[in-house]
C-alpha atoms as an extended CHARMM CRD file, in Angstrom:
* protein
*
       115  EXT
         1         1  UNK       CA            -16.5470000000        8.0750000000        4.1090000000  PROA      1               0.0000000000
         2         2  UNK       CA            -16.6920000000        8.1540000000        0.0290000000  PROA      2               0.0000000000
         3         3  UNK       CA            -16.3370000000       10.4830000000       -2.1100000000  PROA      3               0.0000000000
         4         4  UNK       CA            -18.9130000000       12.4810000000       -3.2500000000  PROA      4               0.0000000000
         5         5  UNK       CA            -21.0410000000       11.8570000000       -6.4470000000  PROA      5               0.0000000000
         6         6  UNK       CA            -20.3620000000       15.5120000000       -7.2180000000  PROA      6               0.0000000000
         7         7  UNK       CA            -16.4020000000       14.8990000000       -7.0280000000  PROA      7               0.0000000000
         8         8  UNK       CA            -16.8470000000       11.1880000000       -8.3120000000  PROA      8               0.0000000000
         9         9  UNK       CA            -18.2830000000       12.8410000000      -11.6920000000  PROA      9               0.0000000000
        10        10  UNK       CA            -15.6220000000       15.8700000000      -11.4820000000  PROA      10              0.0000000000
        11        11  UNK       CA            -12.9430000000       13.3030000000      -11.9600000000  PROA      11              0.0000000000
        12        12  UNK       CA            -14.1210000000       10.9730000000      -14.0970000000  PROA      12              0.0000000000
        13        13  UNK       CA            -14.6610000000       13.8710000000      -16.8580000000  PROA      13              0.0000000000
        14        14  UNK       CA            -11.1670000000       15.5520000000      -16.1000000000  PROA      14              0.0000000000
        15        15  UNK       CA             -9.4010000000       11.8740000000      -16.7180000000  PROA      15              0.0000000000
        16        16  UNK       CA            -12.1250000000       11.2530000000      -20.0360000000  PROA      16              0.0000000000
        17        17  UNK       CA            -11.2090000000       14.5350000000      -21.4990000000  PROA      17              0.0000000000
        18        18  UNK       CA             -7.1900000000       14.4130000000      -20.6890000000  PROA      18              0.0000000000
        19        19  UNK       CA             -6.8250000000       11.2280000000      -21.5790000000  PROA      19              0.0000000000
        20        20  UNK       CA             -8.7120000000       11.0700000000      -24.8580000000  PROA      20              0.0000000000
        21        21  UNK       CA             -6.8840000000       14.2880000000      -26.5050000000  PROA      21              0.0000000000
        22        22  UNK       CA             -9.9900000000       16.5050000000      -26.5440000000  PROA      22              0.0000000000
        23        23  UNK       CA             -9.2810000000       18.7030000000      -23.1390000000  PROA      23              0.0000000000
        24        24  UNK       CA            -10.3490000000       22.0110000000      -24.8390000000  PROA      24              0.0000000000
        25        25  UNK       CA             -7.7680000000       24.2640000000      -22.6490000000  PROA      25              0.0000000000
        26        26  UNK       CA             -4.7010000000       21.8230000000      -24.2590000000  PROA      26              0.0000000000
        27        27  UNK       CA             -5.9020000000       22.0310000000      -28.0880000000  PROA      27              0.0000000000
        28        28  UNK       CA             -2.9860000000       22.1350000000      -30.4490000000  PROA      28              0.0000000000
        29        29  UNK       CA             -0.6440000000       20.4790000000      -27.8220000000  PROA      29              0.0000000000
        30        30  UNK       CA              0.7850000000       16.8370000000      -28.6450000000  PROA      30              0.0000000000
        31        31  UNK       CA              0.3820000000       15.4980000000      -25.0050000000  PROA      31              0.0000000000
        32        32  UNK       CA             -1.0000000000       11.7700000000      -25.1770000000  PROA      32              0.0000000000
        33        33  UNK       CA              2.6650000000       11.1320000000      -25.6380000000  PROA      33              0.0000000000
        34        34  UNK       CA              3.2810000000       11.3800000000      -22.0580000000  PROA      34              0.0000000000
        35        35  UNK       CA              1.2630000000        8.3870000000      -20.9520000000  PROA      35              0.0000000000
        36        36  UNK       CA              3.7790000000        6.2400000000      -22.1040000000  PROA      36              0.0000000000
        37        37  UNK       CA              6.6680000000        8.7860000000      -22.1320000000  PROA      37              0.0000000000
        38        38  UNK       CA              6.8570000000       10.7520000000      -19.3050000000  PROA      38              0.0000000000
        39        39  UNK       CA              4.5490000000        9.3600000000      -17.1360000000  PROA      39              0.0000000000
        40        40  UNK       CA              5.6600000000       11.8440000000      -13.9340000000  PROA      40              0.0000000000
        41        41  UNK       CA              3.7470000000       14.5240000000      -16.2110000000  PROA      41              0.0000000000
        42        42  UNK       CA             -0.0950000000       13.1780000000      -16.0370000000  PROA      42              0.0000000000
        43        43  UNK       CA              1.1030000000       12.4010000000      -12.3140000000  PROA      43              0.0000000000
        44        44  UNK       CA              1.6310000000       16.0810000000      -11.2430000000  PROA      44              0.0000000000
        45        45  UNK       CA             -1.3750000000       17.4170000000      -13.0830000000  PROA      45              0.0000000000
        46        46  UNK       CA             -3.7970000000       14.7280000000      -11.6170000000  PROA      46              0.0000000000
        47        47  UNK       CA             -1.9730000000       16.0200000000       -8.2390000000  PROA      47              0.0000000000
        48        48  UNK       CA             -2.5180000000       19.7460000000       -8.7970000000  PROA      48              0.0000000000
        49        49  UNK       CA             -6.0560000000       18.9170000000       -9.5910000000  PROA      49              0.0000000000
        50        50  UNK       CA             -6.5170000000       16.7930000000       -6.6230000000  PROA      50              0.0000000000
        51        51  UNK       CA             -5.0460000000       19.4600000000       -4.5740000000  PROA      51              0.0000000000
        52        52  UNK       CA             -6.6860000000       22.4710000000       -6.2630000000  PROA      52              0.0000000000
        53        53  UNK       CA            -10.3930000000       20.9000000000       -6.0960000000  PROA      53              0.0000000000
        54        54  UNK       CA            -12.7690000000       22.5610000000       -3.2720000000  PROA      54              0.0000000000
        55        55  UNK       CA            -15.8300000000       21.1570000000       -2.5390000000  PROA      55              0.0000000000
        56        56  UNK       CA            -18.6890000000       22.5610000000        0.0170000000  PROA      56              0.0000000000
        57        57  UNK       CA            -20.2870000000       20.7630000000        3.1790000000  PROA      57              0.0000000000
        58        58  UNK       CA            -21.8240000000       18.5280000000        0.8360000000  PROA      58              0.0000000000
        59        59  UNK       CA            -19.2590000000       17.2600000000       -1.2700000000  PROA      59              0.0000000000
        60        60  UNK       CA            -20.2800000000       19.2720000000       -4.0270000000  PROA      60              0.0000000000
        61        61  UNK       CA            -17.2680000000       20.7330000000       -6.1840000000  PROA      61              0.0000000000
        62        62  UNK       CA            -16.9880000000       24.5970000000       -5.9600000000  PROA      62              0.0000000000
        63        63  UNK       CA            -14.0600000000       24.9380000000       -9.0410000000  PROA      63              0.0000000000
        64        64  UNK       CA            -13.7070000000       21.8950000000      -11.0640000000  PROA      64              0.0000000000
        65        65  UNK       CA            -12.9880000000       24.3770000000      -13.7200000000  PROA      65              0.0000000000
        66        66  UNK       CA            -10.2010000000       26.0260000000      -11.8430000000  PROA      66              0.0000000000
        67        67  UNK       CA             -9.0370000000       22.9760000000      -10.8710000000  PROA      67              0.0000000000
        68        68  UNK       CA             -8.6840000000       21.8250000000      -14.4570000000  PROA      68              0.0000000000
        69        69  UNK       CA             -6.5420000000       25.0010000000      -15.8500000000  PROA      69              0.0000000000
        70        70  UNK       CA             -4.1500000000       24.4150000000      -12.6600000000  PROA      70              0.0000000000
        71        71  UNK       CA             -3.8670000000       20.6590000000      -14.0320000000  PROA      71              0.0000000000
        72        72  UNK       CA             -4.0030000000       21.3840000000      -17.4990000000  PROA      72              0.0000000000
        73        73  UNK       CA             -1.7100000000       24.3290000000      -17.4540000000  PROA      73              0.0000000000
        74        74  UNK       CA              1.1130000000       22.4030000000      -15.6780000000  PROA      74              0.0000000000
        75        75  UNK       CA              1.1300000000       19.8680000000      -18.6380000000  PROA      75              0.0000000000
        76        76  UNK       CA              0.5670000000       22.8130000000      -21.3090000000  PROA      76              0.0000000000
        77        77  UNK       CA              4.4160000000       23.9290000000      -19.2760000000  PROA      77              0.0000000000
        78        78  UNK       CA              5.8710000000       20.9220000000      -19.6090000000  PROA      78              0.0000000000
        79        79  UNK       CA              5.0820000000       20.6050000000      -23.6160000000  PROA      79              0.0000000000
        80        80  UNK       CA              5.8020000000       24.2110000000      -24.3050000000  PROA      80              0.0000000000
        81        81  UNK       CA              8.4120000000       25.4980000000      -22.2490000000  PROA      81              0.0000000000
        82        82  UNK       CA              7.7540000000       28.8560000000      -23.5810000000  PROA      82              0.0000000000
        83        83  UNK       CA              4.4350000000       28.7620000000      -22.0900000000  PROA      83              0.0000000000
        84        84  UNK       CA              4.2390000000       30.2690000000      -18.0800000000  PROA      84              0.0000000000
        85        85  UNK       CA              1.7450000000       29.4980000000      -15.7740000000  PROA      85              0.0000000000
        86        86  UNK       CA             -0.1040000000       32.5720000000      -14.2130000000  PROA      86              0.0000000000
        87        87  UNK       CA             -0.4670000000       32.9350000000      -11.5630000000  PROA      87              0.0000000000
        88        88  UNK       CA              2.8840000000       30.7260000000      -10.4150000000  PROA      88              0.0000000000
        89        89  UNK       CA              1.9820000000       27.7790000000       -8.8300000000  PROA      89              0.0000000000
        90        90  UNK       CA              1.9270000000       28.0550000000       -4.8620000000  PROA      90              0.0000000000
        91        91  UNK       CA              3.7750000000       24.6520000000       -3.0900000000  PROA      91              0.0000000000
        92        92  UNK       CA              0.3030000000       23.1960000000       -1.9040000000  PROA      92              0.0000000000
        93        93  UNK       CA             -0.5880000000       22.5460000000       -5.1080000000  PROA      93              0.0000000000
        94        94  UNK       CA              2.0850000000       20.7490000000       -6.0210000000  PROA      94              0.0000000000
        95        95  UNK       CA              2.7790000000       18.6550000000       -3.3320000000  PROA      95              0.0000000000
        96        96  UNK       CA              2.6760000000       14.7140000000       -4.0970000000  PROA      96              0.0000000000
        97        97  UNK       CA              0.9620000000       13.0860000000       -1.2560000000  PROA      97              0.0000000000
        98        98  UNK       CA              1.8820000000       10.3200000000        0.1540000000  PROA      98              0.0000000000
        99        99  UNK       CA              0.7420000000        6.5250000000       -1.3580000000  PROA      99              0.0000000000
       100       100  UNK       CA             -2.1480000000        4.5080000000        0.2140000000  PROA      100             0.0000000000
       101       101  UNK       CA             -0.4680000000        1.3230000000        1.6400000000  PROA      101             0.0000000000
       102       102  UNK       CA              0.3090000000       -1.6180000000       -0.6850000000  PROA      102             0.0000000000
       103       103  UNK       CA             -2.8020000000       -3.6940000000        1.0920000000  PROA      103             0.0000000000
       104       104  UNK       CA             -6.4280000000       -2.0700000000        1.5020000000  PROA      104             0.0000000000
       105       105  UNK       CA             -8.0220000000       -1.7160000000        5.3780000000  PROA      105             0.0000000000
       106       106  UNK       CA            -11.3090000000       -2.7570000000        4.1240000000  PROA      106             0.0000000000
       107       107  UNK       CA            -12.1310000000       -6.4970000000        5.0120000000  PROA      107             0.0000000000
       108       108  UNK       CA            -15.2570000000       -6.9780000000        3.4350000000  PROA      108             0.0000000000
       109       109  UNK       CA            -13.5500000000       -5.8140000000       -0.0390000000  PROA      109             0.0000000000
       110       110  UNK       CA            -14.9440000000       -8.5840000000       -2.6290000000  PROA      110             0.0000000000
       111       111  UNK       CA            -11.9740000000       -8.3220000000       -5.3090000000  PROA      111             0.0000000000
       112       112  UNK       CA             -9.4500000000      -10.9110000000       -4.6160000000  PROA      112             0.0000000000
       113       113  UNK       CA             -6.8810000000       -9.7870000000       -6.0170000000  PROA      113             0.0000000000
       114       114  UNK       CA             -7.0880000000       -6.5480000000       -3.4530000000  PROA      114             0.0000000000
       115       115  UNK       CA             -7.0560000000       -8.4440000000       -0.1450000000  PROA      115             0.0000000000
């Protein structure tokens, strides 16, 4: 099974807009530091947003926006610790998942370098 096109387009425009500076909900906060920095802090929010996101029978997402403040508000947190996060965050959405394995399942992958 793949992900959905719906989901597949959710993502890709959460990562654009975090990673280029412009996320509107994290305006006036220095965060592009924490690529290189403090690496752990992109990792949590892309894991509250991965753990936040709903989608339908479909695939289609029901709250990419929500999704986004949960993300977005755990990084606004870590800039400003003056800043709380409403409502608290609940443990589900901030669990880090385990890792895929080191080697992909998939034998008819055509990178190389994956197999």
């Amino acid at each position: 099974m793949k992900l959905s096109n719906s989901f597949s387009g959710a993502l890709r425009t959460f990562a654009y807009f975090l990673s280029s500076g412009t996320h509107y909900q994290l305006e006036g906060i220095d965060y592009l530091k924490l690529y290189g920095e403090e690496p752990s802090a992109i990792e949590m929010a892309f894991a509250i947003y991965a753990n936040v996101i709903e989608l339908d029978e479909e695939g289609n997402v029901l709250n990419a926006k929500y999704a986004e403040k949960r993300a977005v508000d755990s990084i606004r947190a870590y800039c400003d610790p003056s800043f709380e996060v409403e409502p608290p965050y609940e443990q589900w959405e901030i669990d880090l998942h385990s890792a895929p394995p080191m080697k992909d399942n998939i034998k008819n992958n055509s990178c190389q370098h994956c197999i």
